[in-house]
C-alpha positions in Angstrom: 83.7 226.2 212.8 80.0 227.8 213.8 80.7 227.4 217.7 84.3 229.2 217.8 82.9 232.7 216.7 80.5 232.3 218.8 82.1 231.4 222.1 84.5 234.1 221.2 82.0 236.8 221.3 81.0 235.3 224.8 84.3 235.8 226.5 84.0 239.2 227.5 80.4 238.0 229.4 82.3 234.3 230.9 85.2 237.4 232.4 82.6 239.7 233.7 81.0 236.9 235.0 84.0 235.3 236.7 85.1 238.3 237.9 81.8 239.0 239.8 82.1 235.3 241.2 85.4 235.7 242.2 84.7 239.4 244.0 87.0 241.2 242.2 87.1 245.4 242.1 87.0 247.6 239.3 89.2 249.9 241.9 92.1 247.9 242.4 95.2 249.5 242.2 97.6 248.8 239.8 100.9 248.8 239.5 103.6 249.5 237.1 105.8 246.0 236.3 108.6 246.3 234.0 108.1 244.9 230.7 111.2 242.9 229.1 110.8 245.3 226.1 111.2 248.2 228.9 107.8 249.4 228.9 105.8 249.6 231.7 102.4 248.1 231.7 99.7 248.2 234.0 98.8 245.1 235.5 96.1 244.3 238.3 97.3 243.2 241.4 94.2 240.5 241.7 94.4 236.7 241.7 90.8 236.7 240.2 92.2 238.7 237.6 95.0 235.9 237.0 92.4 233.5 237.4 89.9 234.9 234.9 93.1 235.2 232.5 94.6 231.8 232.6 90.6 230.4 232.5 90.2 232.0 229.5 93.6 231.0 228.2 92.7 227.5 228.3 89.4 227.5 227.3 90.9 229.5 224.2 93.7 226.4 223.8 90.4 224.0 224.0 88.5 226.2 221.4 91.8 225.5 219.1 92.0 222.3 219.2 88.3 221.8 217.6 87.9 219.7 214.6 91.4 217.4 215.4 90.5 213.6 215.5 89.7 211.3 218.1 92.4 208.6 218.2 92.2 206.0 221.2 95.1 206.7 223.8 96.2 210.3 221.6 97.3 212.7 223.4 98.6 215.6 221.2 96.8 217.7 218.2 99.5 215.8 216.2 98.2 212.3 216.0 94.7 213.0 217.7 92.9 212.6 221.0 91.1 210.5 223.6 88.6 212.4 225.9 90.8 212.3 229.0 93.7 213.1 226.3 92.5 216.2 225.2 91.6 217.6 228.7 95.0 216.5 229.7 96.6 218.6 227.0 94.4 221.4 227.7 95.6 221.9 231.2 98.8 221.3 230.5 99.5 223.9 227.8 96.8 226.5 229.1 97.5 225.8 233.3 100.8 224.3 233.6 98.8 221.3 235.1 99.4 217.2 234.9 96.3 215.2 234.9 95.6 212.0 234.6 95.4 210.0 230.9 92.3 208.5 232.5 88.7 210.0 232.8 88.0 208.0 236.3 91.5 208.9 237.8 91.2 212.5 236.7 87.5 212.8 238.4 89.3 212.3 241.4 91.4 215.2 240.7 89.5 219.1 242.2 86.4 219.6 244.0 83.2 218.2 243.8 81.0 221.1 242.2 77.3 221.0 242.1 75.7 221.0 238.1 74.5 224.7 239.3 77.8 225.6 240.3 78.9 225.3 237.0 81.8 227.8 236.1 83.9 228.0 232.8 86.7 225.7 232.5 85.4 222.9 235.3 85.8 219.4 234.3 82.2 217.6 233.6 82.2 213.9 233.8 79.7 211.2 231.7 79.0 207.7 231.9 79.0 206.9 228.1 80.3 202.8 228.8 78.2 202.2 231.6 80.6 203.2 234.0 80.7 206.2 236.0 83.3 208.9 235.1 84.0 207.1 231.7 84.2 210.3 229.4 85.3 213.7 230.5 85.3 217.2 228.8 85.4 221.1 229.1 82.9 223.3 230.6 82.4 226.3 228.4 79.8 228.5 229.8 75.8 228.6 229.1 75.6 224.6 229.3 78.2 224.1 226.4 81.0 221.8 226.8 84.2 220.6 224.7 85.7 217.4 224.4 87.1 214.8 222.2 83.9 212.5 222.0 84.7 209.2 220.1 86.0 207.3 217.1 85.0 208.2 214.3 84.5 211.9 215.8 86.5 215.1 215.8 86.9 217.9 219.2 83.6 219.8 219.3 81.7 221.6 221.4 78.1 219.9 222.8 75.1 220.9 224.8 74.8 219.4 228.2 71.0 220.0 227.7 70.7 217.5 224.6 69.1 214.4 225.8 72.1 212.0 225.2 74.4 214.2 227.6 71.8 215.0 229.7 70.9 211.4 231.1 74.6 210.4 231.7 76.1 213.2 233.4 78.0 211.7 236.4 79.3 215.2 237.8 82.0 218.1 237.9 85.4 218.8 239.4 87.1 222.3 239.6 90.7 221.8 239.5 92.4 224.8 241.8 94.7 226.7 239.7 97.4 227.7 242.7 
C-alpha cells in the first residue's frame, strides 16, 4: 500500500523526535543484560527509550493491519474491524493495554492533549454521527492518522488536514504506557 513505505521511511524521524520530547541522552550508559541465547546485548537504561520502542511497535501493528475490512462490532484482523475495534486491538497486541470497544468510553481513557501537542501513537477522536467522540483512530505523525473508517471501507491511513476530518475533530487522548 502507498502510505506503508512511506511511514516506514519516517520512523527513524517520529524516534528522534520522541526522543528529543521525551529528553532522552545520547550518553546514557548502558548495560550488559543477558540474552536467553547467552549473548550479551546492550540495552539503554532509559524509559524514553522503552517508550519510543513500544510507540513504534504499535504504530508498526497499526501499519499492519491496513487494508483489512471494516465489519461493525469486529474486533480482530480475522473477521474485520470497527473504529474503536481496531484501536482496541492495536493497544492490546503492541502495549499490553485494554480499552474500551467503544469510541466515547475510550476518550475517556489518557489525557487530554492539545491538537498541537500531537505525538505519535495518541488517540484522535471525530464526531462523524453527530455525536462527539463517535469515531476514533491512530495518530501517526505529520497530521496522518489510521483507523478503521466505515462500511464499506478497509484500515487506512487519512490526513487530519483534509476538510472532512478537519471540521469534526473532537480531540486527543494520550494513553500512559506505565
Amino acid at each position: 500500500m502507498f502510505f506503508r513505505p512511506t511511514l516506514r521511511k519516517a520512523f527513524p524521524a517520529l524516534v528522534v523526535g520522541l526522543l528529543l520530547n521525551f529528553g532522552a541522552r545520547a550518553d546514557e550508559a548502558a548495560v550488559p543484560v543477558q540474552h536467553e541465547a547467552g549473548s550479551f546485548v546492550g540495552r539503554v537504561v532509559d524509559q524514553a527509550s522503552a517508550s519510543v520502542a513500544t510507540v513504534e511497535n504499535t504504530l508498526e501493528k497499526a501499519l499492519d493491519l491496513i487494508g483489512i475490512r471494516y465489519r461493525r462490532g469486529g474486533t480482530s484482523p480475522d473477521t474485520g474491524f470497527d473504529c474503536s475495534g481496531f484501536v482496541s486491538h492495536v493497544f492490546k497486541e503492541g502495549l499490553g493495554l485494554y480499552l474500551p470497544h467503544n469510541a466515547k468510553q475510550i476518550a475517556k481513557s489518557g489525557e487530554v492533549v492539545a491538537k498541537t501537542e500531537l505525538q505519535p501513537g495518541d488517540l484522535v477522536f471525530f464526531n462523524t454521527m453527530r455525536r462527539a467522540f463517535s469515531h476514533v483512530g491512530i495518530y501517526l505523525g505529520d497530521n496522518k492518522f489510521v483507523h478503521s473508517p466505515r462500511a464499506g471501507g478497509k484500515v487506512r491511513v487519512e490526513d487530519m488536514t483534509d476538510s472532512y476530518w478537519r471540521k469534526r475533530f473532537n480531540g486527543a487522548r494520550r494513553v500512559a504506557v506505565e
